[in-house]
N, CA, C and O of each residue as an XYZ file, in Angstrom:
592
protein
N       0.850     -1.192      0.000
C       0.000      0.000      0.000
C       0.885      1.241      0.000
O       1.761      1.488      0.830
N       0.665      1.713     -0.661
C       1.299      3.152     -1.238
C       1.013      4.331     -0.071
O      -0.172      4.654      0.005
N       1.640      4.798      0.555
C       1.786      6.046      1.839
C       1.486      6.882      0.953
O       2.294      6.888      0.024
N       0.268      7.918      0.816
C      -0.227      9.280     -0.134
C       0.090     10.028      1.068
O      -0.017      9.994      2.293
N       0.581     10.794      0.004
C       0.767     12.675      0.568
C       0.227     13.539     -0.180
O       0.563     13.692     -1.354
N      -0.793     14.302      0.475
C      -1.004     15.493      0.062
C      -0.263     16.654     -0.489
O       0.853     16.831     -0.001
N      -0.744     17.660     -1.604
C       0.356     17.961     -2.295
C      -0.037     19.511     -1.609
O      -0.967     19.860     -0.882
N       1.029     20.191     -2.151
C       1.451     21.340     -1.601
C       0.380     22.858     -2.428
O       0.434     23.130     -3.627
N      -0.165     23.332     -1.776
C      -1.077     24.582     -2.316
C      -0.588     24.332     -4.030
O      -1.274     23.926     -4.968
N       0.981     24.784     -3.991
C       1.466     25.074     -5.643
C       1.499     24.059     -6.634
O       1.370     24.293     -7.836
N       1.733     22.536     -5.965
C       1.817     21.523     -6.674
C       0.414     21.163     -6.874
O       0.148     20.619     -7.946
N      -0.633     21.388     -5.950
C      -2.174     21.702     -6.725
C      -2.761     22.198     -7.623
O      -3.639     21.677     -8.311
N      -2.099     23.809     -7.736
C      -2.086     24.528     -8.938
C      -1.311     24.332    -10.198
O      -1.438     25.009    -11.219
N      -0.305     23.101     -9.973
C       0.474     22.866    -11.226
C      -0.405     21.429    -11.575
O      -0.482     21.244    -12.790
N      -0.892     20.671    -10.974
C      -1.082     19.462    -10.688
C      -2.775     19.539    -12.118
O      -2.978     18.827    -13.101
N      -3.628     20.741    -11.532
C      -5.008     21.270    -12.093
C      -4.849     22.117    -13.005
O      -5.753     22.532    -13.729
N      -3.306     22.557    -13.066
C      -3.080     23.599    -14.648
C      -2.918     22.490    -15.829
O      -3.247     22.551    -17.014
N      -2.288     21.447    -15.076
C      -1.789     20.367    -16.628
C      -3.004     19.862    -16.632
O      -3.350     19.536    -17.767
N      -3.921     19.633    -15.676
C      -5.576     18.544    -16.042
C      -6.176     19.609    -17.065
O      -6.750     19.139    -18.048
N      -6.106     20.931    -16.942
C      -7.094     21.858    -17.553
C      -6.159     21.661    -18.964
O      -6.270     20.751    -19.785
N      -5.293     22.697    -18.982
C      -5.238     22.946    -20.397
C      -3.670     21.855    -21.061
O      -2.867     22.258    -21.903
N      -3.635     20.528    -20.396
C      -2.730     19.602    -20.818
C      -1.867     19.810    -20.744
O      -1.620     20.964    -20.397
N      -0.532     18.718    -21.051
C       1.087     18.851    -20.478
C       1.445     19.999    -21.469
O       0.850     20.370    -22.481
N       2.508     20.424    -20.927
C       2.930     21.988    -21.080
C       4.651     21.754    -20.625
O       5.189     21.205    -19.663
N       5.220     22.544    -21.971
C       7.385     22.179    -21.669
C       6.886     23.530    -20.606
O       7.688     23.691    -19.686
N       5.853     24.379    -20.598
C       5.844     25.828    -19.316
C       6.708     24.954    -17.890
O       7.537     25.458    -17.133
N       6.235     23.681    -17.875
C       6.787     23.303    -15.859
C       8.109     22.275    -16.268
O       8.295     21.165    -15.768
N       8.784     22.785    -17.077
C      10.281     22.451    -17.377
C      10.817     22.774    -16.719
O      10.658     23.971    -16.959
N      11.711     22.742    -15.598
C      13.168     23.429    -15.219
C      14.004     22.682    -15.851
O      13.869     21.521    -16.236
N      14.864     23.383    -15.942
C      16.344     22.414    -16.210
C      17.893     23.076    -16.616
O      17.990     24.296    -16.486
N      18.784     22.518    -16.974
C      20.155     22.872    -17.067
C      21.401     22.072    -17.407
O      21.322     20.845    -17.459
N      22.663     22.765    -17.664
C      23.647     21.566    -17.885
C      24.827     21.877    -17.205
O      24.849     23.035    -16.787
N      25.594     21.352    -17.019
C      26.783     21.696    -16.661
C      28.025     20.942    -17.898
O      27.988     19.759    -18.237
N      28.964     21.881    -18.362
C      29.563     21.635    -19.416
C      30.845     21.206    -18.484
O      31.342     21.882    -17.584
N      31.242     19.926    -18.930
C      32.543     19.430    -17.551
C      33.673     19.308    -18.726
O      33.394     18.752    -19.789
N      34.966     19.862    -18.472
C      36.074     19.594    -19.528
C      36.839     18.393    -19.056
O      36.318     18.008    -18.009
N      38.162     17.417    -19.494
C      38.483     16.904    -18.632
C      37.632     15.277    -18.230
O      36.405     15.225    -18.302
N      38.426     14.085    -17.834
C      37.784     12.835    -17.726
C      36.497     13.047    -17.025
O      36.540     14.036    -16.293
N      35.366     12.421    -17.025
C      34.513     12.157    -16.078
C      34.241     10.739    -16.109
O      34.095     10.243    -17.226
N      34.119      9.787    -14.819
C      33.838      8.431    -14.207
C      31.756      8.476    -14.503
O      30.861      8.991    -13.832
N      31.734      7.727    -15.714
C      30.127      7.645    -15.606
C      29.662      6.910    -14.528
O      28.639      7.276    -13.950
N      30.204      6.032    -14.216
C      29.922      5.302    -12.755
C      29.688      6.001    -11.493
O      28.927      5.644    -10.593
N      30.719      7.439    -11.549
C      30.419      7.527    -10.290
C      29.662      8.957    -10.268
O      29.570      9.618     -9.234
N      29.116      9.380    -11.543
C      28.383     10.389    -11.794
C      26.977      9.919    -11.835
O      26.216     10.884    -11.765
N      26.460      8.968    -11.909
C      25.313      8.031    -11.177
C      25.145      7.784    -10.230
O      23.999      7.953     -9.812
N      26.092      7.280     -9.391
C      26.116      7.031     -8.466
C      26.175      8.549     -7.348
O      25.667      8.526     -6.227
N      26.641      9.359     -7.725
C      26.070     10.482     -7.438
C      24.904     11.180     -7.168
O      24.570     11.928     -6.249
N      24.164     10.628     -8.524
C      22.894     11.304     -8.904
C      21.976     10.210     -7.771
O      20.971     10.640     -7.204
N      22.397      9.005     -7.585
C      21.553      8.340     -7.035
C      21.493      8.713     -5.607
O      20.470      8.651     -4.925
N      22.626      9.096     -5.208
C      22.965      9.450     -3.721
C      22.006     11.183     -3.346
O      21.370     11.621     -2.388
N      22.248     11.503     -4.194
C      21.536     12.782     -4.012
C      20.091     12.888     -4.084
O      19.541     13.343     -3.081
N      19.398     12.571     -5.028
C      17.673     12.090     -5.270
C      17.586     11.111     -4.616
O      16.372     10.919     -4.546
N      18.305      9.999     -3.832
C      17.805      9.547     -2.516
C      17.575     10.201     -1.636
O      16.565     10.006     -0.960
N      18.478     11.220     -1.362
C      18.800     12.132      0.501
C      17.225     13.249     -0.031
O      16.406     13.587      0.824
N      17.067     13.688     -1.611
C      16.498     14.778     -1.754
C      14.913     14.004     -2.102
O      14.422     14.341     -3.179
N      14.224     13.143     -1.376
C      13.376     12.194     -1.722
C      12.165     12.633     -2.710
O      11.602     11.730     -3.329
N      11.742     13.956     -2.887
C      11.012     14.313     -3.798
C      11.428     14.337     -4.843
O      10.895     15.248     -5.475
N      12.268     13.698     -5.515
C      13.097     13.731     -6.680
C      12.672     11.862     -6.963
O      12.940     11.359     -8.054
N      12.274     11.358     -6.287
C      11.940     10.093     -6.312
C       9.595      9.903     -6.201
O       8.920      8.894     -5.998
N       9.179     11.281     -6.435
C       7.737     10.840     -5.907
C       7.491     11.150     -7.088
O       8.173     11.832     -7.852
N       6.103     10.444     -7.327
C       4.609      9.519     -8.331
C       3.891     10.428     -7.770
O       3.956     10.947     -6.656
N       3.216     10.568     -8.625
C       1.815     11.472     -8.693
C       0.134     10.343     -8.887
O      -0.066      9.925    -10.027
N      -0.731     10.017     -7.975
C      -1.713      9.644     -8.164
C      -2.755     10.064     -7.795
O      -2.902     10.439     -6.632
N      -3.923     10.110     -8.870
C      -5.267     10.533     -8.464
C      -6.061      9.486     -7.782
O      -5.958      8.345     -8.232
N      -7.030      9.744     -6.516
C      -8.290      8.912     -5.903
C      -9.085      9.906     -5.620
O      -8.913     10.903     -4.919
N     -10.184      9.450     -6.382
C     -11.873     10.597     -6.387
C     -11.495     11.798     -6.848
O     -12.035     12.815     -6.413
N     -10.331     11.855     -7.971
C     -10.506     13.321     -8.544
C      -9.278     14.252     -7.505
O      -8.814     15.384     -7.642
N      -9.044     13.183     -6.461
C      -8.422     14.283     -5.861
C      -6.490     13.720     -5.765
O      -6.106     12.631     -5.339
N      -5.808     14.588     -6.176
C      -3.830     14.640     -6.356
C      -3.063     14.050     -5.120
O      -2.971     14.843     -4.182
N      -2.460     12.740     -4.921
C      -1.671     12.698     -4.036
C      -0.165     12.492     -4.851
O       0.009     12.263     -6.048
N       0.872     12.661     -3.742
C       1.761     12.237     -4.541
C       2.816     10.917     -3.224
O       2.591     10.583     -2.060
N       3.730     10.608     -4.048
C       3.936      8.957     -2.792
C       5.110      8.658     -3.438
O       5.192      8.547     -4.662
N       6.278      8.485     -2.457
C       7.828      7.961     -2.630
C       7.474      6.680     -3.470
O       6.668      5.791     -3.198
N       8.261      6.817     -4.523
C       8.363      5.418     -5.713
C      10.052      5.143     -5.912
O      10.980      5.927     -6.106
N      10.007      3.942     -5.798
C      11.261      3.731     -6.046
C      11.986      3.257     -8.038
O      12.454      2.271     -8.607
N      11.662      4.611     -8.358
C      12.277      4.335     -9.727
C      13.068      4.390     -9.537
O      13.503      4.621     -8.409
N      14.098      4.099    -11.128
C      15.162      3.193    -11.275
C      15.606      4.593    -11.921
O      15.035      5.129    -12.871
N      16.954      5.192    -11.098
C      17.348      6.623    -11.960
C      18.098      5.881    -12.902
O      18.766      4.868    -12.693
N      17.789      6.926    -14.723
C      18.418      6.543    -15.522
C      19.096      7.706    -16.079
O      18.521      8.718    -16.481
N      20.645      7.455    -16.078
C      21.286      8.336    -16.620
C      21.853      8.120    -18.241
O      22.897      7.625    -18.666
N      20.890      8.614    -18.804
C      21.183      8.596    -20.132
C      22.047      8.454    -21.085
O      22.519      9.532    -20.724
N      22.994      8.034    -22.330
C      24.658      8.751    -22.576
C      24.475      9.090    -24.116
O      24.773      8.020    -24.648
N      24.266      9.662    -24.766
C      24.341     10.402    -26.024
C      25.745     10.789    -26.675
O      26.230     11.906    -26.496
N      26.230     10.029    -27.265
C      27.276     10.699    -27.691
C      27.382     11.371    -28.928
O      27.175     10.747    -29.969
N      27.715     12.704    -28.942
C      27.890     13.343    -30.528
C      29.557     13.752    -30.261
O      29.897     14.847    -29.813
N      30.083     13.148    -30.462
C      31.781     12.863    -30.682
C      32.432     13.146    -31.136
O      33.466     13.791    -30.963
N      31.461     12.266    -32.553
C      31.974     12.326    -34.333
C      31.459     13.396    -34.954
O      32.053     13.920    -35.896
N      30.311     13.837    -34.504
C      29.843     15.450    -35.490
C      30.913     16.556    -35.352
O      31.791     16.845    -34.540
N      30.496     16.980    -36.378
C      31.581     18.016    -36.922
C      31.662     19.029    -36.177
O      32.834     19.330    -35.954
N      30.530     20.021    -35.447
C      30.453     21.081    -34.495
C      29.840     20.142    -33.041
O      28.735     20.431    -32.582
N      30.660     19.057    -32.432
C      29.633     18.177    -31.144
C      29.492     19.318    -30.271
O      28.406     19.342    -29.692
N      30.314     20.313    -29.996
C      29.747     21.181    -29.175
C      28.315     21.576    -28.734
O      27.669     21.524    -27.687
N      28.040     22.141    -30.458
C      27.143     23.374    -31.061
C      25.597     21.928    -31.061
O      24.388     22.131    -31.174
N      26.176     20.890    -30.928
C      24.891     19.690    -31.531
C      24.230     19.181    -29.939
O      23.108     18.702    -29.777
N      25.132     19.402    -28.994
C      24.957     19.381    -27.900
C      23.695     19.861    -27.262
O      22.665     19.514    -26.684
N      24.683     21.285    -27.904
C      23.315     22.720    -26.116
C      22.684     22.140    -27.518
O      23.027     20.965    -27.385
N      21.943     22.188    -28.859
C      21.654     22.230    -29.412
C      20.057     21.008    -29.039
O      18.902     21.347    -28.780
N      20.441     20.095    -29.118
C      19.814     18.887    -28.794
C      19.623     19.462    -26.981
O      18.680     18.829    -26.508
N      20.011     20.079    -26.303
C      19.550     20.625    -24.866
C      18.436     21.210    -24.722
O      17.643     21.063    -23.793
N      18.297     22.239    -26.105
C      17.699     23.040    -25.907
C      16.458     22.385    -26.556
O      15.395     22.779    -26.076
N      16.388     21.698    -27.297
C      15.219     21.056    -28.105
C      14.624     19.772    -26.955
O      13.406     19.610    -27.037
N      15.261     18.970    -26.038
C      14.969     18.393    -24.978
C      13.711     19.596    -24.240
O      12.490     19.459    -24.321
N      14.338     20.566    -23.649
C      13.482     21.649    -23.035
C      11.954     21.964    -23.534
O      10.966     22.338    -22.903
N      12.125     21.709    -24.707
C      10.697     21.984    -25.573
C       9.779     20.663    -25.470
O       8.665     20.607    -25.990
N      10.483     19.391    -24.599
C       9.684     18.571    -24.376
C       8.914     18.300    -22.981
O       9.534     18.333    -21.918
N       7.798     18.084    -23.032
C       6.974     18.656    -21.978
C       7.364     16.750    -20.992
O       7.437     15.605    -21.438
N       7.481     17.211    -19.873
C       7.089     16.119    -18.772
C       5.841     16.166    -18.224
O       5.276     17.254    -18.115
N       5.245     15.001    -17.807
C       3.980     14.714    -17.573
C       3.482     14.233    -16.038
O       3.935     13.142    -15.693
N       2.710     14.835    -15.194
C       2.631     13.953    -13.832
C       2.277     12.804    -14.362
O       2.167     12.064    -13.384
N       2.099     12.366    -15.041
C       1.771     10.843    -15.620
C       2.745      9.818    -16.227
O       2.636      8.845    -16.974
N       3.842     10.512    -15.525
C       5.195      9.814    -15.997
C       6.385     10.090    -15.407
O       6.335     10.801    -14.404
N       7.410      9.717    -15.769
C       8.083     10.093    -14.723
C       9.185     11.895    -14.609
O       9.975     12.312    -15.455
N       8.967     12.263    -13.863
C       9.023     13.931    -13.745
C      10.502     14.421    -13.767
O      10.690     15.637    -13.729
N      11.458     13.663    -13.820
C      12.777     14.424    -14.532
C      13.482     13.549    -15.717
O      12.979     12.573    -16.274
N      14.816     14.148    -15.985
C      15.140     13.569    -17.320
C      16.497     13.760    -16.895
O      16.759     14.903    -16.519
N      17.801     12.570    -16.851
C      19.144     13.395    -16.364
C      19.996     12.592    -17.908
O      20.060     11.366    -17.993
N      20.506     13.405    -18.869
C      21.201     12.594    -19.690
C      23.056     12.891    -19.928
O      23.289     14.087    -20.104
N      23.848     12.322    -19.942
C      25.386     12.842    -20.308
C      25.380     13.123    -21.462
O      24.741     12.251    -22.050
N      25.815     14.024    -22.279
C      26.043     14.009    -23.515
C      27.685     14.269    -24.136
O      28.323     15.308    -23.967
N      28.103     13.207    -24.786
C      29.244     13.564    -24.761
C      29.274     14.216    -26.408
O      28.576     14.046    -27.407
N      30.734     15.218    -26.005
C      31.160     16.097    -27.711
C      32.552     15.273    -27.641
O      32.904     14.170    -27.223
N      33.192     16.447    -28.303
C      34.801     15.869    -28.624
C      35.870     16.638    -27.863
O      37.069     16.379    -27.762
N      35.147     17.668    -27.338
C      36.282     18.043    -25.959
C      35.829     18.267    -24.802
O      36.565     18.489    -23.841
N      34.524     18.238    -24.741
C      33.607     17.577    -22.827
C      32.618     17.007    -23.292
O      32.327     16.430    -24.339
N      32.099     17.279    -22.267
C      30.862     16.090    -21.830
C      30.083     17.456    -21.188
O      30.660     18.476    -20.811
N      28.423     17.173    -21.159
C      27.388     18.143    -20.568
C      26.711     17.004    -19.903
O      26.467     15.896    -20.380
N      26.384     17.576    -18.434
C      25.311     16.486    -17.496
C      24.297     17.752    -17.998
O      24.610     18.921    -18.224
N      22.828     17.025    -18.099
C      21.786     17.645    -18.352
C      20.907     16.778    -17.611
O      21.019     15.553    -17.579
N      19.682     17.723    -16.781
C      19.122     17.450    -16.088
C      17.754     18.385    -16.061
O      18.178     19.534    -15.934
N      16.427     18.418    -16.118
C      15.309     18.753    -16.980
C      14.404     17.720    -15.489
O      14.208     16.508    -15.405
N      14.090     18.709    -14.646
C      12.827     18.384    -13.850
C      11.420     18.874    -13.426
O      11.480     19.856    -12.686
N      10.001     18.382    -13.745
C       8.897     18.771    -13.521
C       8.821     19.673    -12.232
O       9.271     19.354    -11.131
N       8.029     21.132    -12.617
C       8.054     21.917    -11.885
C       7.222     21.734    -10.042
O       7.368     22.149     -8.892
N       6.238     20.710    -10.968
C       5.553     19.993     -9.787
C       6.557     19.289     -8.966
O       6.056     18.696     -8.011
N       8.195     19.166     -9.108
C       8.840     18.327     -7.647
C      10.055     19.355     -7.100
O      10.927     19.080     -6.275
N       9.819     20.782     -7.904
C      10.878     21.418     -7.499
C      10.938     23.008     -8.006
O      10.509     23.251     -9.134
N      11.446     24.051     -7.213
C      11.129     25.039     -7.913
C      12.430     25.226     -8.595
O      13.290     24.350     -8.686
N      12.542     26.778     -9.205
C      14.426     26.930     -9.716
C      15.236     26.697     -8.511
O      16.143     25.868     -8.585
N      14.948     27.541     -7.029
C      16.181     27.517     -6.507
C      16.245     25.922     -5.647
O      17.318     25.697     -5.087
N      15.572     25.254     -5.577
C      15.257     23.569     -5.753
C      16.325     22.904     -6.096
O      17.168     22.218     -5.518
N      16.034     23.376     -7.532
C      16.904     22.681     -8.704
C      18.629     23.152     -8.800
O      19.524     22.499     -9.337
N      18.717     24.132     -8.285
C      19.669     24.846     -8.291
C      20.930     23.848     -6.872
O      22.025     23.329     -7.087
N      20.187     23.935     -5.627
C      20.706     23.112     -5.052
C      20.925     21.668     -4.908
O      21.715     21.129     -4.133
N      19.823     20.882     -6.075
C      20.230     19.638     -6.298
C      21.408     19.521     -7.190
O      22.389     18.822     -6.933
N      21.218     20.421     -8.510
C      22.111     20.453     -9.078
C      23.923     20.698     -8.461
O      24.946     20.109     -8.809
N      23.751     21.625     -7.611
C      25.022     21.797     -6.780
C      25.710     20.478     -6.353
O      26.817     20.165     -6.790
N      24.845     19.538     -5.277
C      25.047     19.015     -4.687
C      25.898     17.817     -5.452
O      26.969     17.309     -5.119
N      25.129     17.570     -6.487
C      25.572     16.208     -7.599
C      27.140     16.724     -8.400
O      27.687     15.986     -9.219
């Protein structure tokens, strides 16, 4: 049996903005960090996992009973994505590029509410990370992002 929690005044109003006028990239946050230099994908997961454990709303499901929004710790499986544009000719420019076109894709309380992918070019790598506004605000995101 699933422990429901009641959602927060704002996550009501985000929760009844997407029922009314449907999913919307509007409750996107997100960002990248451009890393130069080796990075351990192992332990940049293992990171991410350590952190959206301690930060547990980074881990909650959204369910409706009688019309009415709870939301409840789920134990998904964080997936860190790996994209590599390597071999393209500008991987930089194909990068934020493909970042920014991610952003234009809407997340759904009906699914799961962030997106964390590596993308590698030919002289770094970008962690990108894109979470539903319903589990976090900017300065939210700002300190998860720090933390990882």
């Amino acid at each position: 049996m699933k422990n429901l929690i009641s959602l927060s005044t704002n996550q009501r109003h985000i929760w009844f903005d997407e029922k009314v006028n449907g999913v919307s990239a509007k409750f996107n946050i997100g960002g990248y960090a451009k890393i130069t230099g080796p990075v351990d994908e192992f332990l940049l997961k293992k990171a991410l996992i350590k952190v959206f454990e301690a930060e547990q709303v980074m881990l909650y499901s959204f369910i409706e009973s009688d019309g009415i929004p709870f939301q409840y710790v789920c134990s998904n499986e964080i997936d860190l994505n790996i994209l590599d544009f390597s071999n393209e000719i500008d991987s930089d420019k194909t990068c934020q590029k493909w970042i920014l076109d991610s952003m234009k894709v809407a997340l759904s309380t009906n699914s799961q509410l962030f997106e964390t992918v590596f993308l590698k070019s030919g002289t770094s790598v970008y962690w990108f990370l894109k979470i539903h506004h319903i589990l976090a605000d900017g300065w939210a995101f700002s300190l998860i992002f720090k933390k990882v």
